[in-house]
Wavefront OBJ file of the C-alpha trace (Angstrom):
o trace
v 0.000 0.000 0.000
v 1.219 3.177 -1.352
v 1.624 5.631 2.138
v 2.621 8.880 0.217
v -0.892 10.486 0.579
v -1.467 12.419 -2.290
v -3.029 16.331 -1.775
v -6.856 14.873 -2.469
v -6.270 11.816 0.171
v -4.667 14.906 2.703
v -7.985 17.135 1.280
v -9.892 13.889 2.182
v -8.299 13.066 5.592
v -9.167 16.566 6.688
v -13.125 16.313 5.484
v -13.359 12.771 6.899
v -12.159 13.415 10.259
v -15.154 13.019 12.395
v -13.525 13.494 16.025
v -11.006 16.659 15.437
v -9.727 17.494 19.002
v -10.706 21.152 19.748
v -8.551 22.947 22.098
v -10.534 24.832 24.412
v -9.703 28.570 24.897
v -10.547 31.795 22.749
v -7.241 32.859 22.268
v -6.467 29.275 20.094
v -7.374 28.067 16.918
v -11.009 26.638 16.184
v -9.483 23.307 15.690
v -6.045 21.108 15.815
v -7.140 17.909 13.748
v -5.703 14.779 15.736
v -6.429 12.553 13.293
v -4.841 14.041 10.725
v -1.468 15.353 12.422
v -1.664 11.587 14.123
v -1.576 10.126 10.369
v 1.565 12.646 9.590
v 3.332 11.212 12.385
v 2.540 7.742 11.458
v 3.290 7.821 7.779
v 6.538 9.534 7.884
v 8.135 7.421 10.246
v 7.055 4.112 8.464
v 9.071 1.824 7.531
v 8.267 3.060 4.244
v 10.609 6.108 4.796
v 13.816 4.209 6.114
v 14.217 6.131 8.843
v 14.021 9.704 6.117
v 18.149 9.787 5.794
v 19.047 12.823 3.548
v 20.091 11.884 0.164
v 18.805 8.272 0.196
v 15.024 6.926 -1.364
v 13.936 8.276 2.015
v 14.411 11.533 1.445
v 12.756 11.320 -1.622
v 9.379 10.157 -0.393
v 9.438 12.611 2.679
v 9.830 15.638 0.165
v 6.943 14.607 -2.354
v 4.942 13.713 1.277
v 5.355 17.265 2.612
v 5.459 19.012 -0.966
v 2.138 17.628 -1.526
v 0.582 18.499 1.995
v 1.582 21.986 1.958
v 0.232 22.140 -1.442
v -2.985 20.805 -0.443
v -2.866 23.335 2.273
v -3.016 26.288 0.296
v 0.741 27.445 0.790
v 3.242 28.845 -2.276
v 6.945 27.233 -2.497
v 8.564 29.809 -1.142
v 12.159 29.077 -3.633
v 10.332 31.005 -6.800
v 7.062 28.231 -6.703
v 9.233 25.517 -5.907
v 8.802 24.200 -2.188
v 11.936 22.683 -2.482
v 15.665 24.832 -1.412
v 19.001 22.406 -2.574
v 21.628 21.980 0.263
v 24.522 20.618 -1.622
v 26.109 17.956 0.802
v 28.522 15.543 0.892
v 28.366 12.303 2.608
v 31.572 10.572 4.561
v 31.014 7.156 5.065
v 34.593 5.584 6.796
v 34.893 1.791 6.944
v 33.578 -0.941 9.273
v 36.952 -2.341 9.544
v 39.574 0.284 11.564
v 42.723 -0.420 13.149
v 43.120 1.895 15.972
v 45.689 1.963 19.014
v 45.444 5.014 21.474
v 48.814 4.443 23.558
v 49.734 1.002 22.410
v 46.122 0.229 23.466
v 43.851 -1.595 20.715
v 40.487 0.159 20.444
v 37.620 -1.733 18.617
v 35.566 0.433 16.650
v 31.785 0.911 17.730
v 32.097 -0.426 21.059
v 35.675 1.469 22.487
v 36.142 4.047 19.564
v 33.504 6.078 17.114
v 36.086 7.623 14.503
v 35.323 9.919 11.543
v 37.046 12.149 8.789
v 35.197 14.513 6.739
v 37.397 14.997 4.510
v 37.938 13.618 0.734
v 40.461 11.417 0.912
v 40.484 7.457 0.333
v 42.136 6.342 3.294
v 43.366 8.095 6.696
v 46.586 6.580 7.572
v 48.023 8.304 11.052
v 51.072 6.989 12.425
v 52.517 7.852 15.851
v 50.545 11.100 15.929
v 51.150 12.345 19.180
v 48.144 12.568 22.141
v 47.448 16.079 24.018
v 44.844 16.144 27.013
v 43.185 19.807 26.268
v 40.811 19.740 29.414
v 37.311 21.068 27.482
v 39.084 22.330 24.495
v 37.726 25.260 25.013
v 39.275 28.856 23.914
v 37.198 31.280 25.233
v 38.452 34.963 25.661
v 35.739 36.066 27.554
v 35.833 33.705 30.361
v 39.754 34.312 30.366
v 40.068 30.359 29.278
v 41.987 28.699 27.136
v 42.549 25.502 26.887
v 45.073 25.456 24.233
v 47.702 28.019 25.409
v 50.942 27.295 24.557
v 50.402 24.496 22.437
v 51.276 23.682 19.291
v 48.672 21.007 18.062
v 50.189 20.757 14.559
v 50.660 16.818 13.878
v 48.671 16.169 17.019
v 45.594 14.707 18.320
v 43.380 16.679 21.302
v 41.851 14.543 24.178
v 39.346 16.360 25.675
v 36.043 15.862 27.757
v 32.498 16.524 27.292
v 30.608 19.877 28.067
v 32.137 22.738 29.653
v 33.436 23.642 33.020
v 30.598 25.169 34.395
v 29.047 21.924 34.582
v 31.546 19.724 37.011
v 31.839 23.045 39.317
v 29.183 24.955 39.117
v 29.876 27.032 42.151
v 32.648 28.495 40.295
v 30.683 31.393 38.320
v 32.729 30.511 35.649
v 30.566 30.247 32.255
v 26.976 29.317 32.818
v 27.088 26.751 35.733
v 25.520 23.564 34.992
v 23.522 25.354 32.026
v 25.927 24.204 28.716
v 27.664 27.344 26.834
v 28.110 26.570 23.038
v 31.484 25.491 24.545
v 30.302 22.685 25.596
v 29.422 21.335 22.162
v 30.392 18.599 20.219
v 30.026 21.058 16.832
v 32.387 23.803 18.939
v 34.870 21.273 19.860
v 35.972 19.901 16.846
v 35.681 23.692 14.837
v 38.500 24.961 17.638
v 40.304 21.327 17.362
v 40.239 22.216 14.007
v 41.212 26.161 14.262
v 44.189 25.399 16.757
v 45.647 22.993 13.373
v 45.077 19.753 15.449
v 45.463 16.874 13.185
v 42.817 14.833 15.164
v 40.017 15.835 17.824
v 38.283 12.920 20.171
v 36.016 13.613 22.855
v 35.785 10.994 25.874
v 32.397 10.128 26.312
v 30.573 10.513 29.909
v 26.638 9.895 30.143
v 25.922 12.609 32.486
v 27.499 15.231 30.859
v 26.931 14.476 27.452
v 22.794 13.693 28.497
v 22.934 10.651 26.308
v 24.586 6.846 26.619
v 26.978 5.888 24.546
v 24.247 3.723 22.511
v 23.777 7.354 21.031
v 27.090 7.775 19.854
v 27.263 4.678 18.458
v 24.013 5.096 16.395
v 24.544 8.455 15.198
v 27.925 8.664 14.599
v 28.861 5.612 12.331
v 27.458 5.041 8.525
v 27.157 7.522 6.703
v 27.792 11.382 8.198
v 26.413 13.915 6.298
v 28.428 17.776 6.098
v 27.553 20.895 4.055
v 30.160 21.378 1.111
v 32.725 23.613 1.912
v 35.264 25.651 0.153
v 38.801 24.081 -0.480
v 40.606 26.391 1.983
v 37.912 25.532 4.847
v 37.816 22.009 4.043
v 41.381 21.912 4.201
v 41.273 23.520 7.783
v 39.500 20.867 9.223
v 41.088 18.149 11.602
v 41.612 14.936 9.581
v 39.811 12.487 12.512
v 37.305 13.714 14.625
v 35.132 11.527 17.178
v 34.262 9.991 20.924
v 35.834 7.771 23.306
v 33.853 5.613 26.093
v 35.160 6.620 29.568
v 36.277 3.080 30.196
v 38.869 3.076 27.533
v 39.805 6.778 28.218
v 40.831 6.220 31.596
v 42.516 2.907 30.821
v 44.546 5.024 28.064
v 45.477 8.101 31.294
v 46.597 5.074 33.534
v 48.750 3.904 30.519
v 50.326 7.121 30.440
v 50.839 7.077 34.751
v 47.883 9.811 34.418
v 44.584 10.200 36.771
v 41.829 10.976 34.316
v 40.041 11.858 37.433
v 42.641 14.021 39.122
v 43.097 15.962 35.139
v 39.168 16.109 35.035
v 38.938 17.898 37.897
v 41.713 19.928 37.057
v 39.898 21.360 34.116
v 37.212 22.176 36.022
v 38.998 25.017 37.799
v 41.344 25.951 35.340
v 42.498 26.071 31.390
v 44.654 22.628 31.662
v 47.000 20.626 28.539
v 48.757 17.554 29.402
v 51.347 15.749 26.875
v 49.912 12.312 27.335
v 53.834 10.709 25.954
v 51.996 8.321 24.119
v 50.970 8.153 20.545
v 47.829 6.826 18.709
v 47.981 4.756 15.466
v 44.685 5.266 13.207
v 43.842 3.532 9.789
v 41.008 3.547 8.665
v 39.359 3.662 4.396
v 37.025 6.626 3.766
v 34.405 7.700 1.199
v 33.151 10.832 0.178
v 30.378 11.118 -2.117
v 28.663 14.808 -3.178
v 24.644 15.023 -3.323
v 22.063 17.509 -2.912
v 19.422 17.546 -0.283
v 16.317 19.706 0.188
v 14.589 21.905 3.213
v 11.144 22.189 1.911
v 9.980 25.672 2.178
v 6.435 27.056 2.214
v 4.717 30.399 3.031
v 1.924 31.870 3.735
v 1.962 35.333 2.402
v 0.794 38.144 4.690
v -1.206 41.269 3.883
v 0.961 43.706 4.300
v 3.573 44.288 1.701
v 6.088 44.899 4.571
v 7.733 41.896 3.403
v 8.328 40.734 7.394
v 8.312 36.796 7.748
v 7.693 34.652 10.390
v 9.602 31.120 10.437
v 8.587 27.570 11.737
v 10.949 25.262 11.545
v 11.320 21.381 11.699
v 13.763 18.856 10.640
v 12.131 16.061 8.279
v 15.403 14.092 8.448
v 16.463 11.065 10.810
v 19.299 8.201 10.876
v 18.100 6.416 8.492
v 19.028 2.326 8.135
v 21.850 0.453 9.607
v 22.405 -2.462 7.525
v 25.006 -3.532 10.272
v 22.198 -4.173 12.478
v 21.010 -7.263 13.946
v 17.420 -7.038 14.154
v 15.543 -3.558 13.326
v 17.993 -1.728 10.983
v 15.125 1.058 10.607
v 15.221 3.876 13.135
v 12.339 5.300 12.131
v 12.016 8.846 14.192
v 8.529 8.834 15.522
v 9.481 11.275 18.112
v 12.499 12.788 16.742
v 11.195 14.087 14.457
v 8.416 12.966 12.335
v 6.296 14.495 15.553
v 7.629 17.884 15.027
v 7.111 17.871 11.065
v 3.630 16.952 11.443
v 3.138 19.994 14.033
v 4.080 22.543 11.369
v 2.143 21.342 8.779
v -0.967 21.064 11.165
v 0.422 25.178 12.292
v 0.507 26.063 8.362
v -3.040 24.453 7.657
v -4.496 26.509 10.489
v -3.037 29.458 10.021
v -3.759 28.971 5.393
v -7.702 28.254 7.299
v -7.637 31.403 8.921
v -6.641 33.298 5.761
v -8.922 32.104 3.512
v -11.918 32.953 6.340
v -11.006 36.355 5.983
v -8.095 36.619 8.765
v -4.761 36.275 7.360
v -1.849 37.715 9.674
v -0.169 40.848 8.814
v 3.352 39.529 8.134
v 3.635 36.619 6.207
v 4.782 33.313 7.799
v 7.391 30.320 6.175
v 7.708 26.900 7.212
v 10.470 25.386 6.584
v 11.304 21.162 7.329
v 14.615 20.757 7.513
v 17.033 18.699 6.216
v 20.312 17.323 8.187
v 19.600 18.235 11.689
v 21.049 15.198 12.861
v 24.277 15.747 11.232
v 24.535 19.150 12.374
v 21.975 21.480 11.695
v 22.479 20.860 8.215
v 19.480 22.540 6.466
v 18.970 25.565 8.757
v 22.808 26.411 8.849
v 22.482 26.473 4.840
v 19.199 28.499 5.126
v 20.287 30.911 7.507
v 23.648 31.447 4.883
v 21.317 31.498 2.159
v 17.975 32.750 3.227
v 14.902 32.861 0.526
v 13.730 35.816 2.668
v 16.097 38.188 4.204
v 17.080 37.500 7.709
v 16.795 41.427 8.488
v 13.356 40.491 7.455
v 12.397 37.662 9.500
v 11.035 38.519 12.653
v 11.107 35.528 14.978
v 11.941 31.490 14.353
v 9.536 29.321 16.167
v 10.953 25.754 16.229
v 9.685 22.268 16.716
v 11.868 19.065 17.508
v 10.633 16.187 19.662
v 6.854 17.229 20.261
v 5.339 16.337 23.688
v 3.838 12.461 23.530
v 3.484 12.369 27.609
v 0.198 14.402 27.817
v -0.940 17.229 29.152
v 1.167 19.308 31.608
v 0.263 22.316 33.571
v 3.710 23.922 32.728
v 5.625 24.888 29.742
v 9.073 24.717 28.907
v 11.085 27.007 27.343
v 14.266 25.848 26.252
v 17.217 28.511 27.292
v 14.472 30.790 28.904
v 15.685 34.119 29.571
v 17.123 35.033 26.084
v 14.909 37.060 23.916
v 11.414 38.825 23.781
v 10.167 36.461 21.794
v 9.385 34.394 24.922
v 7.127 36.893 26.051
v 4.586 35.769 23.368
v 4.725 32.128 24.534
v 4.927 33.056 27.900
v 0.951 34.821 27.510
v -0.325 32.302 25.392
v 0.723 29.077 27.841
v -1.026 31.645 30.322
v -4.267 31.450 28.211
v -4.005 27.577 28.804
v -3.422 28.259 32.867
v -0.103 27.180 32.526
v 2.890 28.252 33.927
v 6.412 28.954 31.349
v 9.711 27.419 33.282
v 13.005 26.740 31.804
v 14.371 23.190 30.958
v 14.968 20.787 33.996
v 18.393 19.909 32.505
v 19.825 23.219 31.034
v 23.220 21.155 31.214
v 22.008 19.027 28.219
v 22.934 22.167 25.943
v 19.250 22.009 24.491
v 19.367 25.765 23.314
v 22.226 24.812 20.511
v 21.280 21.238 19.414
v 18.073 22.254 17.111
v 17.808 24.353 14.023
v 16.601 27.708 15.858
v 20.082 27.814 17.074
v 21.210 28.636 13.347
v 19.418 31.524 13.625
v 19.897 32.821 16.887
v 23.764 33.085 15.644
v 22.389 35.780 13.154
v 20.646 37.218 15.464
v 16.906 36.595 14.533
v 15.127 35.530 17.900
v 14.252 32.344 18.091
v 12.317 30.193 20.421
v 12.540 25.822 21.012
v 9.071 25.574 23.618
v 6.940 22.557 24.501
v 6.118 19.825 27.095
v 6.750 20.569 30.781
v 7.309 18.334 33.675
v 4.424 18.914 35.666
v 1.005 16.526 34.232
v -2.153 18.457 34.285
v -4.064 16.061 36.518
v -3.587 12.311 38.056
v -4.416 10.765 35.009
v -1.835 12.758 32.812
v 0.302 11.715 35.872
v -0.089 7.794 35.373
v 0.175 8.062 31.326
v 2.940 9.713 31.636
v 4.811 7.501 34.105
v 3.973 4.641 31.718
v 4.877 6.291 28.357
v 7.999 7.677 29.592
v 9.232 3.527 30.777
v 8.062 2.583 27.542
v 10.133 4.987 25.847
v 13.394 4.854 27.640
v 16.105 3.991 25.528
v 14.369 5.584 22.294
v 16.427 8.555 21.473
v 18.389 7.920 18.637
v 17.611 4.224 18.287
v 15.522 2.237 16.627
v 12.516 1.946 19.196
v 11.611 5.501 18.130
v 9.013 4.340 16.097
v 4.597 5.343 16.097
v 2.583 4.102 18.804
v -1.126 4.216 18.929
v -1.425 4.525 22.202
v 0.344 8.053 22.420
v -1.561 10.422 23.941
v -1.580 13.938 21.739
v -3.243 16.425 23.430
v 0.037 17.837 25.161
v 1.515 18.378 21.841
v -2.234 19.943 20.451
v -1.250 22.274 23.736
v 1.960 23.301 22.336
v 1.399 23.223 19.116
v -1.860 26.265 20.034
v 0.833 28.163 22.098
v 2.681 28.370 19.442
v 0.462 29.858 17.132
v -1.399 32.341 19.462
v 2.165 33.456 19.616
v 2.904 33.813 15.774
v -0.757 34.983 15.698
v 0.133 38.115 18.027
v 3.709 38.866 16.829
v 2.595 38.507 13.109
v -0.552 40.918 13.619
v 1.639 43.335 15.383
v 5.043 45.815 14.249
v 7.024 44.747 16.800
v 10.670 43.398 16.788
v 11.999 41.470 19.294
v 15.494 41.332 20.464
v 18.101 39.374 22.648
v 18.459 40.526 26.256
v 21.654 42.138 27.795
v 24.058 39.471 28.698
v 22.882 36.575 26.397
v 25.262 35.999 23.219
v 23.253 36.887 20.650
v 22.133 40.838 22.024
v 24.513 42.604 20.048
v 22.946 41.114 17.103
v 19.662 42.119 17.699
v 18.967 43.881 21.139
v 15.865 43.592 23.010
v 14.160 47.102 23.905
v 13.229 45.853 27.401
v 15.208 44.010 30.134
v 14.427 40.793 31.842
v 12.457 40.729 35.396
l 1 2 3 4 5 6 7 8 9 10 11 12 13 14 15 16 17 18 19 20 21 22 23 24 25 26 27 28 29 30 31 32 33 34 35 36 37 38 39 40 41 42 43 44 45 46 47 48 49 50 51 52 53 54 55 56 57 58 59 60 61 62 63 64 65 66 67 68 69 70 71 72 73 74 75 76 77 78 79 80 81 82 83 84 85 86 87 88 89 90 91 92 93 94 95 96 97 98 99 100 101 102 103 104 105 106 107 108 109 110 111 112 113 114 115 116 117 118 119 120 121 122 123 124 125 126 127 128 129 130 131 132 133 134 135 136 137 138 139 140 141 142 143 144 145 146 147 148 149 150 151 152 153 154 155 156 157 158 159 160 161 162 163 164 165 166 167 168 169 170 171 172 173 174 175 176 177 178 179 180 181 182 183 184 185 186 187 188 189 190 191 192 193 194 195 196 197 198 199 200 201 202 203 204 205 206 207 208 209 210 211 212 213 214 215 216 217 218 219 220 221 222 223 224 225 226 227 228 229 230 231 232 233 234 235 236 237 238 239 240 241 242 243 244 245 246 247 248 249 250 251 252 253 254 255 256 257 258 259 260 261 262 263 264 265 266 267 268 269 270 271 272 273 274 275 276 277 278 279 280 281 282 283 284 285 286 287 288 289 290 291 292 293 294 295 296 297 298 299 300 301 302 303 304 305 306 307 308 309 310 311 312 313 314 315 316 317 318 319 320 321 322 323 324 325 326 327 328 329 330 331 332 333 334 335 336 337 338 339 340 341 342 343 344 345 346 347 348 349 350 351 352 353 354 355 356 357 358 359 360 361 362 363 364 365 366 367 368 369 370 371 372 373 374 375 376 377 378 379 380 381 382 383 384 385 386 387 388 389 390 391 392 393 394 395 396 397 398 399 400 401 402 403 404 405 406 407 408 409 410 411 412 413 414 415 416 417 418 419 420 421 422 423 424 425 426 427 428 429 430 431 432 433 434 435 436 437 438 439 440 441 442 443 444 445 446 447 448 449 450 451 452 453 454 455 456 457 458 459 460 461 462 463 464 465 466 467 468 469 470 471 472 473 474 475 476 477 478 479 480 481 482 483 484 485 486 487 488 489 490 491 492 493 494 495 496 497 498 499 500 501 502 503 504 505 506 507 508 509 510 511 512 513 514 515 516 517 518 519 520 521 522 523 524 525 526 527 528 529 530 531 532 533 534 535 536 537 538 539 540 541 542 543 544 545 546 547 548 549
């Protein structure tokens, strides 16, 4: 059975509906069809979709899915009529088979070792490359830290840990406390690795810190790893090997080298640290690089003013895709993560193209765009944000979706990285139409703010906002789903488990998904601009015209 819906099935699935849940307060839309955003959910992360990889058959049938349903919804392809925005990428794909010794210590790729090169080049052949422990490998002028003074990492490989100081000593004042900085990213890690000439980069994995098992390495990080094409001289720049260690093998590695990985970590906590480790590491490895396009699909909604001022929603449509090295389910399908956020936006755009054509249409126009390559790195909004369709001094606010709330109602609302921008202000009132309460994230230290695609706008400046879910259930009965749904889904992130059950219960994302667009609803019928408060990174950018309470 063909599950591509074409724009009459998505016309009929609307009509047919005979339950649409109704979310009940004046300031939200008439309706949020269940039914419908429930069969978006479903049909994108089918089997059908292997698990919607960019440049693979996947992709293909998630573009002509969305293409079609934001047709059928009444919105324009925003690239000149075409819904569809190329994101020329290349693919590294480095073998199965890897010999790798870290100190004269074998390392068995997968479960001791996840190592990459994004780079074009047939085989990666390091011998005796020197080992450097670089605390955080963090260089960061503004905290007075740097992690990498004095060296020269030429012909050298940088150990380093996970997160950012702030996080093992929070008392310290030093960068955000146990909320992650951008220094405590993967992304930044490798980019200064890379900046300070290291040769190689590898992170040592720890499940607290990084606020995922190493199951989650494992998954994401071998197969194919998708990168935007870069110029020569940037490519060049780059380290040659770049990837994670599991703590058991890192400390095994600091013993070998009469070291305390412990003593070292804590170390770097207080202060900018780099330790010669005297041994060498031994990588070899065959690599492939092959060059495709992918596609963010773009769609908008054009306002009625000629202001030319665009709202954005954003979602990525990609996942992992298929693991042929597998035993078992090869498929990780991406119920959650994020065929559930894809499916919000389009059931956002068809509200929003309902409200126009009865006669309301917001002021400003609004632009949806589903992603491609979050997974690998923000992929798809990075490129947009380089290459907007509309200009970025144009775009008003970014309201993004990832990983949509399947644990039922709650009676507060989280705002990922609260305290940054105005923009929150809108959420903020409409959760307060629902009676609930915005909070920040329980885990700030999971770095949440700058592992979605609003982050590749908030380094341009543009406000943007990653909202939903909360941790408090609206009654007993939430409480007990979601106590059930959350066992049941343990393990899921980034694995193959993360596929469409039935017995999800939707009407915490409906919530979100009506905070969200009272909020574009009042910022796109209004003039105003928000900005980034004093003291977050971005207010220089943009600043706000208020202050924080």
């Amino acid at each position: 059975m063909r599950l591509l819906l074409s724009a009459c099935a998505l016309i009929s699935l609307s009509a047919c509906s005979q339950h649409p849940t109704t979310m009940q307060t004046s300031l939200t839309p008439p309706e949020f069809n269940e039914t419908r955003f429930r069969q978006d959910i479903q049909s994108l992360s089918s089997d059908k979709f292997e698990g919607r990889a960019p440049t693979t058959q996947g992709e293909v049938l998630t573009l002509d899915y969305l293409t079609k349903a934001f047709a059928a919804a009444g919105l324009e392809g925003a690239n000149q009529g075409s819904y569809l925005q190329a994101v020329p990428m290349v693919s590294y794909t480095a073998s199965e088979t890897q010999q790798i010794s870290l100190g004269g210590i074998v390392m068995h790729h997968r479960t001791d070792i996840v190592l990459g090169s994004r780079h074009d080049n047939q085989q990666v052949d390091i011998k005796d490359a020197p080992l450097v422990f670089v605390g955080y490998g963090v260089n960061a002028p503004e905290y007075d830290w740097n992690d990498y003074h004095g060296l020269d990492m030429r012909g050298k490989i940088a150990v380093m840990l996970v997160n950012d100081p702030g996080f093992a000593l929070p008392e310290s004042g030093k960068f955000n406390g146990k909320a992650m900085t951008y220094y405590g990213r993967w992304s930044y890690k490798f980019e200064e690795a890379s900046r300070q000439g290291a040769l190689g980069a590898i992170i040592i994995h720890d499940t607290k810190p990084a606020s995922y098992p190493w199951s989650v390495v494992e998954n994401s990080w071998t197969g194919a790893q998708q990168d935007l094409v870069f110029d020569k001289t940037t490519q060049d720049g780059r380290v040659t090997v770049e990837g994670w260690l599991t703590m058991d093998k890192a400390k095994e590695l600091f013993n070998a080298a009469g070291l305390s990985l412990a003593t070292l970590s804590d170390r770097a906590a207080s202060s900018p640290i780099n330790v010669e480790l005297e041994k060498t590491a031994n990588i070899a490895f065959t690599n492939k690089a092959e060059y495709a396009n992918s596609y963010n699909v773009v769609a908008t909604l054009p306002g009625s003013s000629a202001s030319d001022e665009h709202l954005l929603f954003t979602a990525h449509w990609d996942h992992i895709g298929v693991d042929p090295n597998k035993e078992g389910d090869q498929i990780y399908n991406g119920a959650l993560d994020n065929a559930s956020g894809t499916a919000g936006i389009l059931e956002i755009a068809r509200q929003f193209s309902l409200s126009a054509k009865n006669g309301a249409p917001l002021k400003r126009s609004v632009t949806f765009i589903a992603t491609t390559g979050e997974e690998q790195g923000l992929l798809g909004s990075r490129y947009y944000a380089a290459n907007p369709l509309y200009p970025l001094e144009k775009t008003v606010a970014v309201f993004n979706l990832d990983s949509t709330n399947i644990y039922g109602r709650t009676s507060d609302y989280t705002i990922v990285g609260k305290g940054k921008s105005e923009l929150e202000t809108y959420l903020t009132t409409a959760a307060s139409a629902q009676q609930r309460i915005a909070v920040s994230e329980s885990r700030p230290e999971s770095g949440g703010f700058f592992r979605s695609d609003h982050f590749s706008f908030a380094k341009y400046g543009v406000p943007a906002v990653f909202a939903g879910g909360g941790n408090e259930p609206a009654d007993e009965a939430s409480k007990t789903y979601r106590s059930s749904m959350k066992e049941k889904m343990k393990g899921c992130y980034h694995n193959v488990c993360d596929e469409y059950r039935a017995d999800w219960d939707l009407s915490g994302a409906l919530q979100d998904l009506a905070v969200y667009y009272q909020a574009a609803q009042t910022l796109g019928n209004s003039d105003a601009w928000p900005g980034y408060y004093p003291g977050t990174e971005f207010h220089s950018l943009r600043p706000a015209k208020t202050t924080t309470d």
